[in-house]
N, C-alpha and C positions, 0 to 999 in steps of 0.2 A: 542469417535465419530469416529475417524480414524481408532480405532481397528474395530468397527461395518462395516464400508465400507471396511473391509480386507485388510486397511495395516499397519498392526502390528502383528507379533505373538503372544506376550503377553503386557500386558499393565506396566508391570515395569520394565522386564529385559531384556535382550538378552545373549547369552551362550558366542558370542564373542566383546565386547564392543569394539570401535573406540576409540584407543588414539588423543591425539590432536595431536601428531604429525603425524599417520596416514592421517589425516583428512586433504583433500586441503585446502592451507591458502587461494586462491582465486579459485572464479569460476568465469568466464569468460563468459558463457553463462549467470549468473544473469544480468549480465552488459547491455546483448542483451536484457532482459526480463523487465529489467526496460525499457531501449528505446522502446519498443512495448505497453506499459504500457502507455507512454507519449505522443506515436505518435495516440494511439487510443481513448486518454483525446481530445488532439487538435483536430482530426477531429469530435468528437463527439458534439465539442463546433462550429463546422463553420456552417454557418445558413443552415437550409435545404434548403430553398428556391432558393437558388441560387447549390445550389448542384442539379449533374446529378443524375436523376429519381432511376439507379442502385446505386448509394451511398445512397440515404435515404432509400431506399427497405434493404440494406446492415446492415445501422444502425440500422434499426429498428428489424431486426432478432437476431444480435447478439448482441448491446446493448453497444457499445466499449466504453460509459462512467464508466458505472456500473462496466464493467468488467474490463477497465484499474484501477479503483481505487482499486476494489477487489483485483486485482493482488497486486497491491503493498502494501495494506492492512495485505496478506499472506509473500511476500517479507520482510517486514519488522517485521512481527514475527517471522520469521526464522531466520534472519540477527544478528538481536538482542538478540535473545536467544541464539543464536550459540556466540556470543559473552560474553556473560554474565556468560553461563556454561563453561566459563576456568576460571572465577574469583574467585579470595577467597574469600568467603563468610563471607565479614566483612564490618564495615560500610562505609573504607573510598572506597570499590570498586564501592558502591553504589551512592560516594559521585565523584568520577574519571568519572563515565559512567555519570552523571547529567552533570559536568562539561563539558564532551567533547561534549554531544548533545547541549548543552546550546550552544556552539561556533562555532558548525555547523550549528544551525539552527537559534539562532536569528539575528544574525547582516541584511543580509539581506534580513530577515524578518519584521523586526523594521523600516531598510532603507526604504524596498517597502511603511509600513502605515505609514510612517513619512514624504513620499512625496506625501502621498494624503494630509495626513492633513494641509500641505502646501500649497497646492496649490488647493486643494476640499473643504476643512473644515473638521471637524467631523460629530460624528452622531453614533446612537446607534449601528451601524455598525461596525464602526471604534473601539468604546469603547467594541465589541465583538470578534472581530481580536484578537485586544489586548490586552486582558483576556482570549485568548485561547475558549473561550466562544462562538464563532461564529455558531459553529451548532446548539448552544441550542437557542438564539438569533435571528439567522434565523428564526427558524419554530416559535419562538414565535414574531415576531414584523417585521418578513421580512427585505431583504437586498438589496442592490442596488448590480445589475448582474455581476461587474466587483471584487464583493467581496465574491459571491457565492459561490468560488470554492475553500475557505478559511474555509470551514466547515470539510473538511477531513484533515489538516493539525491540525485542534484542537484536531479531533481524537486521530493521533499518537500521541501531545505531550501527551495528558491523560496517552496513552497506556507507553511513555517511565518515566513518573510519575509513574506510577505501577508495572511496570515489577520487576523491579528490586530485590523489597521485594520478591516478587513471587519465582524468580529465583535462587538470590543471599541466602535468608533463610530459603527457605521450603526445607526438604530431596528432593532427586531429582525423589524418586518415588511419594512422595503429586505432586511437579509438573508434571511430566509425566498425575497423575491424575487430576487436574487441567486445564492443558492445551488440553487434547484428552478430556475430559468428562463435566468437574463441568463448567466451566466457557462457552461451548461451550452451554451447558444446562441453564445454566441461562442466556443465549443472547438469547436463543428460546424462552426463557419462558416469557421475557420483550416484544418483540415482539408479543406472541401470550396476552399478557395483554392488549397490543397498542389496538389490533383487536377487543377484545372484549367491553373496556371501549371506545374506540374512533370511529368517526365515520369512514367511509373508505377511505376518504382522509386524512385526517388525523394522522390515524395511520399507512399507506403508506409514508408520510411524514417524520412521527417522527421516525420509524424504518429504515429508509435510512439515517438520519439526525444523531441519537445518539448514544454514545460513548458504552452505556449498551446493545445495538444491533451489531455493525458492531464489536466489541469486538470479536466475533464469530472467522470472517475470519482473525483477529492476533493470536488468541489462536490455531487454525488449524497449523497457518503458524508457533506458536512458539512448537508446536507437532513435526512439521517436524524435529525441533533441533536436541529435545530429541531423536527421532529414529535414524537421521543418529548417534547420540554417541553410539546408541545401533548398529550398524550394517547395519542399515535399507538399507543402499543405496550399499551394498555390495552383495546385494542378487538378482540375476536374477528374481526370483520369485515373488518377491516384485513387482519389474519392471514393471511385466507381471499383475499384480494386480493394478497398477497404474494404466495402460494403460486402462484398461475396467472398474474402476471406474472413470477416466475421460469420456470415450465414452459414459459409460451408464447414469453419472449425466448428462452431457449436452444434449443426447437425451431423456431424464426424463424432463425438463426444458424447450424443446421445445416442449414437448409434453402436459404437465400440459400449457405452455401460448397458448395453439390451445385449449385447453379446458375450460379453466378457473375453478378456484378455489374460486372464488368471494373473499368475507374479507380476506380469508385466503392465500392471494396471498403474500404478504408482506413476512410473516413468511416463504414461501414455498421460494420464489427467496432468502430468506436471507441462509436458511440451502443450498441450493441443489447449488446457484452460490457458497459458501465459498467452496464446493466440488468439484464444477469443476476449483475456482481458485487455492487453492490449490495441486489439484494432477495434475494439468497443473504445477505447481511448482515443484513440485516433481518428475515429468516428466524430467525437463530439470537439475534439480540438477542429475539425473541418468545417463542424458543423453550429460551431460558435455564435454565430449570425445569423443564422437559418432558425426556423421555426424549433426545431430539436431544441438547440442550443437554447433557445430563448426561453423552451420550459425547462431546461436544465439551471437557468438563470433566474427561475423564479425564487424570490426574497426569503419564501421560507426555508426550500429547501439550501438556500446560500448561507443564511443563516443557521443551520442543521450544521451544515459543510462548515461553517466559522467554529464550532465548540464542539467538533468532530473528535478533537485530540482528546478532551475533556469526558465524552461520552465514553471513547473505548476506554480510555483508562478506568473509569469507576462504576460502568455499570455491571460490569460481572459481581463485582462487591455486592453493588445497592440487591441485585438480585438472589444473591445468598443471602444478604440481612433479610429479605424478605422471604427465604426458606426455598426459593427457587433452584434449587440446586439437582433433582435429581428429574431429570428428562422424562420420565415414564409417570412420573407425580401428576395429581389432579390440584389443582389451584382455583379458588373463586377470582373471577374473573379481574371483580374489583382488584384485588394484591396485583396481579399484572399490571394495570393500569396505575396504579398506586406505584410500584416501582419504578415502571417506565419513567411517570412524571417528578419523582426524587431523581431519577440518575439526568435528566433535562436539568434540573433546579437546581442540581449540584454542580452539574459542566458549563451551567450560564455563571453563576455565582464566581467559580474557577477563575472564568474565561476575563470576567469585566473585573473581578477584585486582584488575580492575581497573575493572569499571564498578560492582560494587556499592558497593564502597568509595565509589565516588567518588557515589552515588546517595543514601549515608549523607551525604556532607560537604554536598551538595547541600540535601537536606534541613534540617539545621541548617543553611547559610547562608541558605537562603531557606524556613521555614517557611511550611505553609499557613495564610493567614490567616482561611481560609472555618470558619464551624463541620462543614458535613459535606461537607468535599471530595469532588467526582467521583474515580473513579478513574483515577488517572495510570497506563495500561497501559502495554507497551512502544511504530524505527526501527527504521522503519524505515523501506521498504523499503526494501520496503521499510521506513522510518527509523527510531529507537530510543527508548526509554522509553515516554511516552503515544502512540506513534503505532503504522501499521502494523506497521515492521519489526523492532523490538524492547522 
């Protein structure tokens, strides 16, 4: 899929492969790209209604929910593969990366539905959170709003359930083919089934909603791995290939939604956004160093990006406590502001009292045994620690 969009020279090798010690243990710009990620989740979620006329005009062109989650979607394919292609391909590596996501991402995951169920009750809802199960659940029996945004978090776990095998036992050229082609082809192909057997909300629905679709934009993101080990990010050229399959997919996608494509709209935003979030990925893994990179690496938004996992987790909540819940509602300005800065004060508070601690204990329990470990970024949505959402 990436070699067809020109950026790959060949789809299994490259003449001078990246050691891992070549290869930056941290990119600093991801850091910025998750905080862009999360800052264009929460305004996507604050009610139009109350928003100025040029923000819903804004939202509506470029689509900041679709495409923060897409981003982090490609983020954490990248993350994760880049991580897993230094492991030794044996079971207990498989069984070390389960571990560490396990420790990053449930505790206060569990905490957040363990305090509705306290104090909300349960409900089929609640019993799909916590099955991981939530996107399928949603579309089949619907969800109360504040738990909505708990559909892309089932995502990644599926996706960090899977990976693994993938990465850790297939030769690394089946994966290369795997991740640029075979699985990127069988997300289109679920998709264009949706279209055909459902009707067209429906199969709109279910193709945003499920793990066999949005698999796409991780598979892309875990492409990106494999090429930079091949060199990929070493090459000017490349660069320059990024940069106008980013331009061209997004002007392709603004131009197909001025035309419409009718049923087959599902399938077309799922291929053509995983390409532009994507090589907007790629874009700034190139561009790390470079001025781009360096305001994607500025402190606050790295910071934003550190308590990324914390934010999506709870501000759909904070913004229902705060009666935000119905899109078309008028809101005084201040409650917006007022919630934003609860769902900040909640995910900092999270971040320093309860996942870093627990990020420390992680650490000693499961030392890395690599001499120069990739770097383990944050879920999210996305999911937490080395992945998109935190």
């Amino acid at each position: 899929m990436l070699r067809a969009a020109g950026l790959t020279l060949a789809p299994f090798a490259h003449p001078n492969p990246v050691t891992q010690t070549q290869r930056p243990r941290h990119l600093p710009a991801l850091d910025g790209v998750r905080g862009l990620a999360i800052l264009a989740v929460m305004w996507f979620h604050l009610p139009g209604g109350s928003m100025p006329a040029i923000s819903n005009r804004l939202i509506q062109i470029t689509q900041p929910g679709y495409f923060g989650v897409d981003v982090f979607f490609a983020l954490s394919g990248f993350l994760i593969t880049r991580i897993l292609l230094v492991e030794p391909p044996r079971l207990d590596s498989a069984k070390r990366f389960l571990i560490k996501r396990a420790l990053r991402i449930f505790p206060i995951y569990y905490l957040f539905l363990l305090g509705y169920w306290i104090f909300d009750g349960g409900g089929t809802d609640l019993a799909g959170a916590a099955l991981y199960a939530g996107n399928y659940t949603i579309y089949a029996l619907g969800c109360r709003q504040d738990f909505h945004h708990l559909w892309s978090l089932a995502i990644e776990e599926h996706f960090y359930l899977l990976w693994p095998w993938i990465v850790l036992f297939l030769p690394q050229r089946w994966g290369r083919l795997a991740c640029q082609f075979l699985i990127p082809a069988f997300a289109l192909l679920a998709a264009s089934l949706h279209a055909v057997w459902l009707d067209p909300k429906d199969s709109s629905f279910l193709t945003f909603l499920s793990t066999q679709t949005r698999i796409f934009t991780l598979s892309l993101g875990s492409a990106l791995a494999y090429l930079e080990r091949d060199g990929f990010f070493a090459s000017k050229r490349q660069r320059s290939a990024t940069i106008i399959v980013l331009l061209a997919s997004l002007f392709l996608l603004l131009v197909i939604r001025k035309i419409g494509v009718g049923p087959a709209w599902p399938v077309v935003r799922l291929g053509i956004s995983g390409l532009v979030s994507t090589s907007f990925l790629a874009f700034c893994v190139f561009d790390n160093d470079r001025s781009f990179g360096k305001l994607l690496g500025h402190t606050w938004l790295r910071k934003i990006g550190g308590i990324s996992y914390g934010l999506y987790l709870y501000h759909q909540a904070v913004y229902c406590w705060f009666g935000l819940m119905r899109k078309s509602d008028v809101h005084p300005t201040q409650t917006m502001v007022a919630a934003i800065l609860v769902s900040f004060c909640l995910a900092a508070f999270s971040f320093w009292w309860i996942e870093k601690p627990l990020l420390g204990f992680r650490k000693r329990l499961l030392p890395d045994p690599s001499v120069a470990p990739v770097q383990a970024a944050a879920h999210g949505v996305p999911s937490g620690g080395s992945s998109g959402h935190g």
